[in-house]
C-alpha atoms as a printed R data frame, in Angstrom:
    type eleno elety resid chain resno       x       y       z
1   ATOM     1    CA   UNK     A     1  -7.073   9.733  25.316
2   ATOM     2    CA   UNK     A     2  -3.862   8.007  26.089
3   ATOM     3    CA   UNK     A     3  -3.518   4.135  26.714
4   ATOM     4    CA   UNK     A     4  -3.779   4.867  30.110
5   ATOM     5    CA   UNK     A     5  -6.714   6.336  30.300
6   ATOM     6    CA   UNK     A     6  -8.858   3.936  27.854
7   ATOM     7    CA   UNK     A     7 -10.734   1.051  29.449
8   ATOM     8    CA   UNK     A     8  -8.755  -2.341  29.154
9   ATOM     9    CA   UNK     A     9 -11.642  -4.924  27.579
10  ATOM    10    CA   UNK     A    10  -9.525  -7.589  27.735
11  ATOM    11    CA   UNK     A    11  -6.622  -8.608  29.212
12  ATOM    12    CA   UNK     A    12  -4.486 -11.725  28.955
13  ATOM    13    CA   UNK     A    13  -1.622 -12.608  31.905
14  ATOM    14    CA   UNK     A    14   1.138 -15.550  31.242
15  ATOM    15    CA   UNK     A    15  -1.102 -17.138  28.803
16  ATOM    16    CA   UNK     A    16   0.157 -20.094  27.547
17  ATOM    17    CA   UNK     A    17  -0.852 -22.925  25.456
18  ATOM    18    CA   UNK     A    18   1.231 -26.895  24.564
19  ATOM    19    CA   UNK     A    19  -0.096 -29.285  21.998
20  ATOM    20    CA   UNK     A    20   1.919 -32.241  23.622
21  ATOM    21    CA   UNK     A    21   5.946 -31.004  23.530
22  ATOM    22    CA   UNK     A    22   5.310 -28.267  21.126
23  ATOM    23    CA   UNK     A    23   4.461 -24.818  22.864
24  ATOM    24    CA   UNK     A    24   1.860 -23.032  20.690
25  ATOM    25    CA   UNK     A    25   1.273 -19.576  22.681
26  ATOM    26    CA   UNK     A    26   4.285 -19.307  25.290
27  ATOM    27    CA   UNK     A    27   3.470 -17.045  28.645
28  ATOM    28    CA   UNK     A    28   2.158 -14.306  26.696
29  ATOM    29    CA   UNK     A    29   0.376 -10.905  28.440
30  ATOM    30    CA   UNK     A    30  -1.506  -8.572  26.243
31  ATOM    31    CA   UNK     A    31  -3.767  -5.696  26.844
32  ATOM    32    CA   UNK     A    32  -6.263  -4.456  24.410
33  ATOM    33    CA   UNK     A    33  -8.066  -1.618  24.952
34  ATOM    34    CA   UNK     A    34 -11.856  -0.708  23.741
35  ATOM    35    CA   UNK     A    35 -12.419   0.674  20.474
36  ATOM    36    CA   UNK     A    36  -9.482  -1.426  19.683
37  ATOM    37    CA   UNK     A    37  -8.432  -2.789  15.964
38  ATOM    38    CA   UNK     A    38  -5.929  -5.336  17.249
39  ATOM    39    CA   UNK     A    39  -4.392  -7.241  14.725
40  ATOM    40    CA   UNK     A    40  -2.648 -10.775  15.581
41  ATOM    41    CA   UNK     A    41   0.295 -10.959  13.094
42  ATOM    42    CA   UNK     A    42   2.261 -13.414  11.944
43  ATOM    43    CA   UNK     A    43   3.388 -16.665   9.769
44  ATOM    44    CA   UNK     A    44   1.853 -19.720  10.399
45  ATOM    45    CA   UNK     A    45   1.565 -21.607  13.456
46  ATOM    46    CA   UNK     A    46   3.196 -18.499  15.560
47  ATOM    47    CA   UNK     A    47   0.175 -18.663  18.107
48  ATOM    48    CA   UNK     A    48  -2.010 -15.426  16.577
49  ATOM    49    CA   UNK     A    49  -5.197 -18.299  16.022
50  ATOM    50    CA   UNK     A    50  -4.743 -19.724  19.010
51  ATOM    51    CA   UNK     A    51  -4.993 -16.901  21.386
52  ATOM    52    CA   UNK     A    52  -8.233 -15.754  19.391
53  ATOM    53    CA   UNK     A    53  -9.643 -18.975  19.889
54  ATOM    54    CA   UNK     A    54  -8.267 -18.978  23.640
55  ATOM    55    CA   UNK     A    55 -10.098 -15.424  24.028
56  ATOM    56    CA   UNK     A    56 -13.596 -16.854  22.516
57  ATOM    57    CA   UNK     A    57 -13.154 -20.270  24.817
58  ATOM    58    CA   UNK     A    58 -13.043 -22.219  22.171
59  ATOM    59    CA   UNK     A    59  -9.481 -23.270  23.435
60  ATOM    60    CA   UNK     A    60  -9.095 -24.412  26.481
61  ATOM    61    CA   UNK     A    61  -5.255 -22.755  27.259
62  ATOM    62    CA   UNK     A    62  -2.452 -25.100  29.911
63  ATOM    63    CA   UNK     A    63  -2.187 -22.144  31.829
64  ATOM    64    CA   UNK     A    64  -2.351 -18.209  32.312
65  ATOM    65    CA   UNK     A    65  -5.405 -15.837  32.541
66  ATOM    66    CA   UNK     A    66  -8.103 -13.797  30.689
67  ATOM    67    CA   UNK     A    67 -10.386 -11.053  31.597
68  ATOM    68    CA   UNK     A    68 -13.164  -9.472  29.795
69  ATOM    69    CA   UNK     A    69 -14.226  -6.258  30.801
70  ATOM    70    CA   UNK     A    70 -12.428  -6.878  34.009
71  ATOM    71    CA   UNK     A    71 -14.378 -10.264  34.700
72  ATOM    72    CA   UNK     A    72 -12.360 -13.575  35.069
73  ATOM    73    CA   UNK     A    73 -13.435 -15.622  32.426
74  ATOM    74    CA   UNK     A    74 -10.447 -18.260  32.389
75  ATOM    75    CA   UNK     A    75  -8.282 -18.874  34.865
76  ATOM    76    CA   UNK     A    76  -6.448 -22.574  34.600
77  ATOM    77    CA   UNK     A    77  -4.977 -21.648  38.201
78  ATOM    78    CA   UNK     A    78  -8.573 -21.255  39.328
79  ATOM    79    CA   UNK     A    79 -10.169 -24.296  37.467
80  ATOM    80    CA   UNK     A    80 -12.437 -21.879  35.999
81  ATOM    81    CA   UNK     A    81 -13.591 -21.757  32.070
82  ATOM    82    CA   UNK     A    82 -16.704 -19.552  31.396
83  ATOM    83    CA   UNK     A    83 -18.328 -20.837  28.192
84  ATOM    84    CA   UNK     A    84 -18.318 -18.617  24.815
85  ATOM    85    CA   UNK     A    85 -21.740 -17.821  24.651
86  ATOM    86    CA   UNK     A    86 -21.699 -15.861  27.982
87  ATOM    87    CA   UNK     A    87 -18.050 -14.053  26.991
88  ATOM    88    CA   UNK     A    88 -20.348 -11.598  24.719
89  ATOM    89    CA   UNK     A    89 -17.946 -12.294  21.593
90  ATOM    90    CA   UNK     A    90 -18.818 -12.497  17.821
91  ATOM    91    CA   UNK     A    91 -16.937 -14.795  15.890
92  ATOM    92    CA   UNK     A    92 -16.118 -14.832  12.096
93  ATOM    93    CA   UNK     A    93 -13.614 -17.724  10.852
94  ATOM    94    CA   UNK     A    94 -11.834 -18.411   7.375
95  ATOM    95    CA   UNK     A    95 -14.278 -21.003   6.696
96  ATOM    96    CA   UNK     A    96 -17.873 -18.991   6.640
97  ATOM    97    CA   UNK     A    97 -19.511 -21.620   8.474
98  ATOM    98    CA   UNK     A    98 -22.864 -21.060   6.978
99  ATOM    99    CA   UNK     A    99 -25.715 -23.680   6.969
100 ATOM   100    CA   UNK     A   100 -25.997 -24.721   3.118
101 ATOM   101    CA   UNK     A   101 -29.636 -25.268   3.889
102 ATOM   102    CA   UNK     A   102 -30.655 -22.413   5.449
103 ATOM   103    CA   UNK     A   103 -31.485 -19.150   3.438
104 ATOM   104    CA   UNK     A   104 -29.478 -16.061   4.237
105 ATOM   105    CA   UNK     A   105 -32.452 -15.158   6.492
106 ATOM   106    CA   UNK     A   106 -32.474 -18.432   8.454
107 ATOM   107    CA   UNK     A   107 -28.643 -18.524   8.765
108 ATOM   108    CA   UNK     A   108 -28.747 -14.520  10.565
109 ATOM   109    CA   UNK     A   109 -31.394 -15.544  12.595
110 ATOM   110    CA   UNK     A   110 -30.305 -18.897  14.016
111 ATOM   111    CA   UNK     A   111 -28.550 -17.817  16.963
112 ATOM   112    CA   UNK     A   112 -31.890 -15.549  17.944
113 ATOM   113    CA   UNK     A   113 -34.445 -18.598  17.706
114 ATOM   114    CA   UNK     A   114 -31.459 -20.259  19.905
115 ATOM   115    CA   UNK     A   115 -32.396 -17.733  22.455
116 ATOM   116    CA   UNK     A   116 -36.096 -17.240  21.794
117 ATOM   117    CA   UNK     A   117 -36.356 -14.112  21.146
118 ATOM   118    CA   UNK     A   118 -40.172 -13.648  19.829
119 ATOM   119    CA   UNK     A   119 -40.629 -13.761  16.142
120 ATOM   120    CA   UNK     A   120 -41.466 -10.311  15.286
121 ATOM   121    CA   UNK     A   121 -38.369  -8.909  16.820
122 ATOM   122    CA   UNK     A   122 -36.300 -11.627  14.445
123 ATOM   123    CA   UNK     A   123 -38.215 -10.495  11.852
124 ATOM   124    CA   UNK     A   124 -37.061  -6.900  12.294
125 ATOM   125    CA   UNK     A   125 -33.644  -7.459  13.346
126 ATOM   126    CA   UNK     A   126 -32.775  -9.923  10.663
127 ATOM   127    CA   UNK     A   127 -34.554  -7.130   7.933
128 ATOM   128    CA   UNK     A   128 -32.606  -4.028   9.572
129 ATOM   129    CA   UNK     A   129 -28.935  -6.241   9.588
130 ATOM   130    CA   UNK     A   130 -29.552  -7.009   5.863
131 ATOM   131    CA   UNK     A   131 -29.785  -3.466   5.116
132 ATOM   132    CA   UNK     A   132 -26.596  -2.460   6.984
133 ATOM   133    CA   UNK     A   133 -24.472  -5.294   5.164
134 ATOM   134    CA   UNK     A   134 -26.313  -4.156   1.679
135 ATOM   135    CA   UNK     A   135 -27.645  -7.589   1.448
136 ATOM   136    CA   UNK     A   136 -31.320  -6.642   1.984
137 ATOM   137    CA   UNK     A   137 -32.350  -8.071  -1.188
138 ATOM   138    CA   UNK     A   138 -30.604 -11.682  -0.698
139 ATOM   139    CA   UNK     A   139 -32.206 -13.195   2.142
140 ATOM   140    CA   UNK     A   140 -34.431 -15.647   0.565
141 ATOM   141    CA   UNK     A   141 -31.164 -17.195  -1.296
142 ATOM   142    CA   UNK     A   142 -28.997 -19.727  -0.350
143 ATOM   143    CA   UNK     A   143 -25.323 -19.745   0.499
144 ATOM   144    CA   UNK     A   144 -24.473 -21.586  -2.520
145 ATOM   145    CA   UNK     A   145 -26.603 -19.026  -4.572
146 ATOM   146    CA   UNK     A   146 -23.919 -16.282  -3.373
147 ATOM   147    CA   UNK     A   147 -20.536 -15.101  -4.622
148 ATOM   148    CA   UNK     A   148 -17.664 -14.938  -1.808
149 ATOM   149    CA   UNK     A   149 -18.170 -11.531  -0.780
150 ATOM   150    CA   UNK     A   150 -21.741 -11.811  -0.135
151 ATOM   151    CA   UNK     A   151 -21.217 -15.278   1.781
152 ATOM   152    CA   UNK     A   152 -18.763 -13.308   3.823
153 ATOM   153    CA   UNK     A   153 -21.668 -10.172   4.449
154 ATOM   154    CA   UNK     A   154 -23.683 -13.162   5.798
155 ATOM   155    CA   UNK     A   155 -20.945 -14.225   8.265
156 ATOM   156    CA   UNK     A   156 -20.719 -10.694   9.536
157 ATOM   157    CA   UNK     A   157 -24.239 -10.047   9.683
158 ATOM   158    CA   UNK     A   158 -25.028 -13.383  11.474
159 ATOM   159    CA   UNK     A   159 -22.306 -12.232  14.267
160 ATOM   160    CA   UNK     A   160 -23.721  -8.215  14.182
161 ATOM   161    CA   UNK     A   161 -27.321  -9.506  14.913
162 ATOM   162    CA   UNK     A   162 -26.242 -10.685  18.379
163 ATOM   163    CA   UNK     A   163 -24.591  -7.452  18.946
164 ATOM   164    CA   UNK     A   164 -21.206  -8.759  20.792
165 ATOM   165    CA   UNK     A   165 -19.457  -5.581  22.040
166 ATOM   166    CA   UNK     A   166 -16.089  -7.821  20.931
167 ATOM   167    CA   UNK     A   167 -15.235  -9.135  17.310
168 ATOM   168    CA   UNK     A   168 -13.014 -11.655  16.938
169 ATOM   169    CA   UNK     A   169 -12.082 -12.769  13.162
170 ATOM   170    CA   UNK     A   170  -9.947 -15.059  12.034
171 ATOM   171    CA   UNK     A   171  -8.609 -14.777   8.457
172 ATOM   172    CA   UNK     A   172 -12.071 -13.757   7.285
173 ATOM   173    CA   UNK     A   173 -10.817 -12.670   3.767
174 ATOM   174    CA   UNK     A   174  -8.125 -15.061   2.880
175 ATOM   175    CA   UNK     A   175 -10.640 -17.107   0.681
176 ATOM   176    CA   UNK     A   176 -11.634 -13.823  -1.261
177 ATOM   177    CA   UNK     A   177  -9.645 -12.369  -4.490
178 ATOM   178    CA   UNK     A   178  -7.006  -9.283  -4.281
179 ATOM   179    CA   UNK     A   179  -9.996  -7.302  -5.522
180 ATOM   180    CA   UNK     A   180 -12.914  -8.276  -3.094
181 ATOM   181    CA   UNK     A   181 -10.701  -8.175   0.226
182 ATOM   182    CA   UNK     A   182  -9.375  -4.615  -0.870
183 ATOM   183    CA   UNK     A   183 -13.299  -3.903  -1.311
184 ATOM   184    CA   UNK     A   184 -14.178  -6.287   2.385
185 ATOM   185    CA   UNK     A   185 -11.544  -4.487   4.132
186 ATOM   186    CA   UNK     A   186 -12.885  -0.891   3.436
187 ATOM   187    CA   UNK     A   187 -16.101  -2.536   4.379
188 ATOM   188    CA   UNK     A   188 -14.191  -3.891   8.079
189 ATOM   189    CA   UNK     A   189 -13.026  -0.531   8.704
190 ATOM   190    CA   UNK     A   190 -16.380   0.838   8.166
191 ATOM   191    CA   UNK     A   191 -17.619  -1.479  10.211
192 ATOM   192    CA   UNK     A   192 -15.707  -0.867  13.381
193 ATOM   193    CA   UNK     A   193 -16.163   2.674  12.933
194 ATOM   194    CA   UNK     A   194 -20.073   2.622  12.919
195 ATOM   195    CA   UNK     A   195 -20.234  -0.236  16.111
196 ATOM   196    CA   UNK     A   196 -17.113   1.217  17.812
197 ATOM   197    CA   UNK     A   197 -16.996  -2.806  18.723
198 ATOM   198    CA   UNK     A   198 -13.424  -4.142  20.004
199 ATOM   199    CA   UNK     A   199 -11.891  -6.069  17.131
200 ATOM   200    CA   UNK     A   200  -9.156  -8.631  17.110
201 ATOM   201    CA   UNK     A   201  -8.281  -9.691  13.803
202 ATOM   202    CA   UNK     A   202  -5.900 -12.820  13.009
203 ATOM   203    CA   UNK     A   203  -4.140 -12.683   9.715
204 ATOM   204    CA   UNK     A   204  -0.809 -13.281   8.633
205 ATOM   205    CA   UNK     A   205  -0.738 -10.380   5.649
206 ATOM   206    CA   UNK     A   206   1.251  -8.039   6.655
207 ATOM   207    CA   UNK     A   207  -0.494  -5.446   3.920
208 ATOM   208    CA   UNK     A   208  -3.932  -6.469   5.780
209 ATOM   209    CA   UNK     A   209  -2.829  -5.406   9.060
210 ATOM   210    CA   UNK     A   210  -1.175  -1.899   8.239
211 ATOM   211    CA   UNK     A   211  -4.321  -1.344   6.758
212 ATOM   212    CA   UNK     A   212  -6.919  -2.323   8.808
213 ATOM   213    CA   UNK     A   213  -5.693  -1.954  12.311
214 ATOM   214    CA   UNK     A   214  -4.880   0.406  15.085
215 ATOM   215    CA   UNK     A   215  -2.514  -1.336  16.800
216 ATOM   216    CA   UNK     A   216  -0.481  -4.869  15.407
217 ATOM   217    CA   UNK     A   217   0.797  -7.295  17.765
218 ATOM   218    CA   UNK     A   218   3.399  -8.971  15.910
219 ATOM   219    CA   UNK     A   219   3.842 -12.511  17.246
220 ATOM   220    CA   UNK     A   220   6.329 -15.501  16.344
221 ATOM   221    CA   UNK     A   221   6.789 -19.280  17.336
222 ATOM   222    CA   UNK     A   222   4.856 -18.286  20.552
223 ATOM   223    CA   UNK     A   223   5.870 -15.180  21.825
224 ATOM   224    CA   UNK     A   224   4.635 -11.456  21.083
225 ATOM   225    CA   UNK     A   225   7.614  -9.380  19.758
226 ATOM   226    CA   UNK     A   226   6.471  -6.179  19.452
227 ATOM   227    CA   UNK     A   227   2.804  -4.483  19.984
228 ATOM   228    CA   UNK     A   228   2.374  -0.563  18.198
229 ATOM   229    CA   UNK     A   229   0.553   1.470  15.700
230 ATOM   230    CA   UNK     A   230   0.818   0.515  12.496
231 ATOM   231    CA   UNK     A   231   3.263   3.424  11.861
232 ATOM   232    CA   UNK     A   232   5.488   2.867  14.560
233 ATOM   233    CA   UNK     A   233   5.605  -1.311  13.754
234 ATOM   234    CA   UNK     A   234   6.847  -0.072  10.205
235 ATOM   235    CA   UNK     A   235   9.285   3.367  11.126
236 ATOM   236    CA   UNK     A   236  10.109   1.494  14.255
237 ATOM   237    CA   UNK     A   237  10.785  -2.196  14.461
238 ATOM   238    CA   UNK     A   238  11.270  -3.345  17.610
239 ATOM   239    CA   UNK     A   239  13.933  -6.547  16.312
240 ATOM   240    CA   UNK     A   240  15.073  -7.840  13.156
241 ATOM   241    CA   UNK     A   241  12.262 -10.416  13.231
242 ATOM   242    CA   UNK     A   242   9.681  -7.300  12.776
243 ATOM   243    CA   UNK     A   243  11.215  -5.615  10.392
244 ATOM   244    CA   UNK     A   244  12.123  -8.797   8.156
245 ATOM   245    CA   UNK     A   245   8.377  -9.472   8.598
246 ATOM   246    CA   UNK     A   246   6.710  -6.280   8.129
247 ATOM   247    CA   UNK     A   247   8.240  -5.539   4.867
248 ATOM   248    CA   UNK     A   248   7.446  -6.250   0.929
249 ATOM   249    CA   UNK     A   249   9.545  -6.720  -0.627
250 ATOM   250    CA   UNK     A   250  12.224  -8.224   2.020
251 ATOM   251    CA   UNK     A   251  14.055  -5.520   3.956
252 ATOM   252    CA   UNK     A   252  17.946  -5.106   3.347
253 ATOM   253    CA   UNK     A   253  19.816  -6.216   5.776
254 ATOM   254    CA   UNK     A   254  23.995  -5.480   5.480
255 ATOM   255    CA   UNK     A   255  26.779  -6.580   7.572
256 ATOM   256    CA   UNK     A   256  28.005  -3.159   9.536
257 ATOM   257    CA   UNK     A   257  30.912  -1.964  10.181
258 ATOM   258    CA   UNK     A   258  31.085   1.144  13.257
259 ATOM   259    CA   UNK     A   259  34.300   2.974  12.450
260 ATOM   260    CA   UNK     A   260  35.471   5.776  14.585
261 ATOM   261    CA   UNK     A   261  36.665   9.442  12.212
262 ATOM   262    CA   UNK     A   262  37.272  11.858  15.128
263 ATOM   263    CA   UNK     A   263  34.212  13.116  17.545
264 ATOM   264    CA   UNK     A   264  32.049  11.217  14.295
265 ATOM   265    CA   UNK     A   265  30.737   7.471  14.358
266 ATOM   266    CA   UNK     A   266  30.289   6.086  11.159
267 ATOM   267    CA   UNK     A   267  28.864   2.731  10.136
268 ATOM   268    CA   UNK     A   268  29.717   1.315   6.638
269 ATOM   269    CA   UNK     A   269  27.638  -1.166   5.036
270 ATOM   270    CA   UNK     A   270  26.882  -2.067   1.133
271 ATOM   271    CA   UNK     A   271  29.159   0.536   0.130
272 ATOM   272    CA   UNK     A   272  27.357   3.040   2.106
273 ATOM   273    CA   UNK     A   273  28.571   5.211   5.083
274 ATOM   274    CA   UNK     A   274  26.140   7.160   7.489
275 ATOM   275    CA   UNK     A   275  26.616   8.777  10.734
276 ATOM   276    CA   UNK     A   276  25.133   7.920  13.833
277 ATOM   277    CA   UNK     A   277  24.972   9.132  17.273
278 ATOM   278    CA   UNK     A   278  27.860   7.512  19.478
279 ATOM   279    CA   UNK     A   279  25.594   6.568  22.081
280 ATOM   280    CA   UNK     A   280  23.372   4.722  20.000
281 ATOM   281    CA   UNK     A   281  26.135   2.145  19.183
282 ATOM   282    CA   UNK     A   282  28.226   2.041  22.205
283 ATOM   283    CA   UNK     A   283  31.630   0.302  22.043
284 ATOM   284    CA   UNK     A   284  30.002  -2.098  19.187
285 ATOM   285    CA   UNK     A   285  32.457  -2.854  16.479
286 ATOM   286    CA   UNK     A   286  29.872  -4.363  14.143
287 ATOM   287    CA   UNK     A   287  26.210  -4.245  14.050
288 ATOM   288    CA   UNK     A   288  23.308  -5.078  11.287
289 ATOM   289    CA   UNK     A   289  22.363  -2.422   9.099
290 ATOM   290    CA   UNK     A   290  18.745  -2.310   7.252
291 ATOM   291    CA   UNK     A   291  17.383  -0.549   4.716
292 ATOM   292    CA   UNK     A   292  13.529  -0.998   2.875
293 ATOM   293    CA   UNK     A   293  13.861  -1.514  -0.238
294 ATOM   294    CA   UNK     A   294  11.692   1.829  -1.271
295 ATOM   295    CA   UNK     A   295  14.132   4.140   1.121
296 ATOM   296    CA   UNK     A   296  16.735   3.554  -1.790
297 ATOM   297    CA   UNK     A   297  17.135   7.008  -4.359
298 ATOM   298    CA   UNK     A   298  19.037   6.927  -7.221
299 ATOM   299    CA   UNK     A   299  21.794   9.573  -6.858
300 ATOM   300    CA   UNK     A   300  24.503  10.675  -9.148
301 ATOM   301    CA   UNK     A   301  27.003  10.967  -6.467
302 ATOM   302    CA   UNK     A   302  25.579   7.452  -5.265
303 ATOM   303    CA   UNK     A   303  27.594   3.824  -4.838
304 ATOM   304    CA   UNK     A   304  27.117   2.008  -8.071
305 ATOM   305    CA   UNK     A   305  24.762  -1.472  -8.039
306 ATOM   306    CA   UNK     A   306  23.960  -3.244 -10.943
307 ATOM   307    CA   UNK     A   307  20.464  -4.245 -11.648
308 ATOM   308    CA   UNK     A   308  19.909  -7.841 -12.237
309 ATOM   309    CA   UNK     A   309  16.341  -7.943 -12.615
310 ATOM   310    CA   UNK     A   310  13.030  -5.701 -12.843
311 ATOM   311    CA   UNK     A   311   9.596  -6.728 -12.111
312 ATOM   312    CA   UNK     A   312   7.475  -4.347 -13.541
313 ATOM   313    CA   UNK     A   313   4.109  -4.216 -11.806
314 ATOM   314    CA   UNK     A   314   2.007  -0.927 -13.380
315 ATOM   315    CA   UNK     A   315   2.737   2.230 -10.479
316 ATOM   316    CA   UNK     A   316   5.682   0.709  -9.364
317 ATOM   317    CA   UNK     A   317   8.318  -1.812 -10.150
318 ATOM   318    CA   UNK     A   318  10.447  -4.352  -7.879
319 ATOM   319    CA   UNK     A   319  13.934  -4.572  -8.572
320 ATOM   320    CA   UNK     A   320  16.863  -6.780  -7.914
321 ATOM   321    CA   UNK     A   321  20.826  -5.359  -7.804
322 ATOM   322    CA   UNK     A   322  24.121  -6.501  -6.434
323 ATOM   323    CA   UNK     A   323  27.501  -5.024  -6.030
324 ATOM   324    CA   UNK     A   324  30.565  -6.879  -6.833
325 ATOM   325    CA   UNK     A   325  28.832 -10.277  -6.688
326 ATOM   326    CA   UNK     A   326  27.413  -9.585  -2.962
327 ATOM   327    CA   UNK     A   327  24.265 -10.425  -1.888
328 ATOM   328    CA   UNK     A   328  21.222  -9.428  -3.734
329 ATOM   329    CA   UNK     A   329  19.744  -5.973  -2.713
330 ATOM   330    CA   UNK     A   330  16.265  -5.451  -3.022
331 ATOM   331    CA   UNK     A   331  14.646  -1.890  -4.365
332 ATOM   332    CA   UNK     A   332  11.314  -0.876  -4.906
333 ATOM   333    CA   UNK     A   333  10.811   2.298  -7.473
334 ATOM   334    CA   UNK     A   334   8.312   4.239  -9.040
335 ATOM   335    CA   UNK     A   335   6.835   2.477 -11.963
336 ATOM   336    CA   UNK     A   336   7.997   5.853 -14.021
337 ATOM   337    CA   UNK     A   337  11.934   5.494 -13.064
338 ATOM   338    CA   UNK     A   338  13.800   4.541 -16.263
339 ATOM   339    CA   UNK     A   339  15.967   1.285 -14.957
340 ATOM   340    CA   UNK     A   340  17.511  -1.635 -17.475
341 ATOM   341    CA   UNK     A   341  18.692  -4.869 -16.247
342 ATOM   342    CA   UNK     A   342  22.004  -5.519 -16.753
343 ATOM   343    CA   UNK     A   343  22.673  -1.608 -16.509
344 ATOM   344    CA   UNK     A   344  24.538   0.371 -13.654
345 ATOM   345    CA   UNK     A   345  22.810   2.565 -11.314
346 ATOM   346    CA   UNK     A   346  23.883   4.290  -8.085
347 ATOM   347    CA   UNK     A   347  22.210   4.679  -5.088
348 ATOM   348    CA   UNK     A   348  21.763   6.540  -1.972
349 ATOM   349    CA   UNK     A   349  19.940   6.135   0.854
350 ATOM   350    CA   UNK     A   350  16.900   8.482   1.950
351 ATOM   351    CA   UNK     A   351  17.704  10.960   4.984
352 ATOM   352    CA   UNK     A   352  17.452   8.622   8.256
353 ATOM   353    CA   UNK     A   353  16.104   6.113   6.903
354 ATOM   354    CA   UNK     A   354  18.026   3.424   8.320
355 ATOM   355    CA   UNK     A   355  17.545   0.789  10.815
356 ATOM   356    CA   UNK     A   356  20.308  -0.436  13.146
357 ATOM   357    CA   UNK     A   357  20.004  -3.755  14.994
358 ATOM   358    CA   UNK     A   358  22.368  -5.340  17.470
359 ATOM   359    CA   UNK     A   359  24.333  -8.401  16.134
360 ATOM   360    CA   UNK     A   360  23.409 -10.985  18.432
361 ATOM   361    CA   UNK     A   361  20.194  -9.927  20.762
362 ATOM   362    CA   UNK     A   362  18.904  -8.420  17.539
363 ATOM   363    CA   UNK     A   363  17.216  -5.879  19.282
364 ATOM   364    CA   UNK     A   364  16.351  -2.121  17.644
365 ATOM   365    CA   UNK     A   365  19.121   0.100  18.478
366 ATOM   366    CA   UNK     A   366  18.152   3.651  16.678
């Protein structure tokens, strides 16, 4: 089904948020469609919370629109704010917000007693939910009897048991270790699979959002720069800002040269030369050249970079090289590829697998 044919469950127009003089969230419009895994990318303070919380009503925006399965539910224009709980959103933030003196039963089945839902029917929800978060023998404990991951089943069970047909989570693994959010995030995906729920996720991991999502909205100081898949947000940054951003280690980025050989277009950067098409650069005498750090091969016939230092890390292994005192160059290897700092190697760059930018919009050009 193509975009244009999926239901829009929410949709934001000009939104735009100011703390005072400084412009949080800056006449943004986003549509995210149902079934969604949207992930709000980005460093800190670039606006991803504060749309989320803007979405949930938490945050009252200075201006713009939202709509929630085509129903108004902000409008500044309008003067009109409906309140969170009537926007049918669950909510899951960094901080698990869980009573402390509550048992894991009592903190799921709080917002059900809020609406007085009879007893039995608590009873059987809260029992079934514990099951499906494989927590079902944990309820009578506290949350200070639990490890991080379990605290963080509660906070996702306590938003399931309301059954919101939107998620909205903000950072909900940051406080866990590398090992329990690789182990939470199968468990996310999982998740959205088996409620087909519309999920917007805030994070600013770029590794969390390639994984998790099905389309990343990649925002900074404000402003959305690029919304995609996952695969075209890596194979296909929109601007230099993306591509800096979604990459690990740092993408390459090289002064180019465009020289003209004939009917052929080269550009020459780092000691490399590749052809491009001529319409693709245009009467452009320079441009910036990228290159990931893992699209680098060593070659025989290759330009010659010396390395300057390894990082080993297991499968893989980091490396840093320069050629005649330039800037560092960044290349990522398999952790089986025989390398020695202070050695030469020479290096070529993997068919296509370039990015060109423009100089001074910095806007993708291939």
């Amino acid at each position: 089904m193509s975009k244009e044919e999926k239901k829009i469950k929410i949709k934001i127009e000009k939104l735009r948020k100011a703390f005072g003089d400084v412009i949080a969230v800056n006449d943004i419009d986003l549509d995210i469609y149902e079934g969604d895994f949207l992930t709000l990318l980005g460093p800190s303070g670039c606006g991803k919370t504060t749309t989320l919380r803007a979405i949930s009503g938490l945050e009252e925006a200075t201006d713009g629109k939202i709509y929630i399965n085509g129903e108004l539910v902000f409008s500044k224009k309008d003067e009109l704010i409906v309140a969170p709980s009537k926007r049918n959103v669950g909510l899951i933030f960094q901080s698990y917000a869980l009573w402390p003196h509550m048992t894991v039963e009592a903190n799921i089945a709080f917002g059900l007693k809020v609406k007085k839902l009879p007893q039995d029917e608590i009873d059987t929800r809260v029992k079934n939910i514990l099951i499906d978060v494989h927590m079902e023998e944990y309820g009578k404990r506290y949350p200070s009897e639990l490890s991080g991951g379990q605290q963080q089943r509660v906070a996702i069970a306590r938003m399931l048991i309301n059954r919101p047909q939107i998620f909205l989570m903000d950072e909900p693994l940051s406080n866990l270790d590398a090992r329990l959010r690789i182990e939470m995030r199968a468990e996310l995906i999982q998740l959205h699979h088996r409620t087909g729920a519309t999920t917007i996720y805030v994070t600013h991991d770029q590794e969390e959002a390639m994984t998790l999502s099905t389309r990343i909205c990649v925002m900074n100081e404000g402003v959305i720069r690029q919304v995609a898949s996952p695969e075209e947000i890596y194979g296909k940054p929109a601007d230099m800002f993306v591509a800096g951003f979604i990459s690990n280690p740092q993408m390459n980025f090289f002064k180019g040269l465009v020289e003209k050989d004939g009917s052929k277009v080269l550009i020459k950067a780092g000691g490399f030369s590749v052809e491009v098409d001529k319409e693709i650069i245009g009467d452009r005498t320079e441009v910036v050249f990228a290159v990931r750090p893992e699209d680098f091969i060593i070659d025989k016939k290759g330009i010659s970079y010396k390395v300057k230092t390894r990082l080993p890390a297991g499968s893989f292994q980091i490396a840093m090289a320069d050629r005649n005192d330039e800037k560092d160059i960044a290349l990522l290897f398999d952790g089986e590829v025989k390398i020695t700092e202070g050695n030469e190697i020479k290096l070529s760059i993997k068919k296509s697998k370039f990015h060109i930018f423009d100089k001074e919009s910095e806007k993708r050009l291939n």
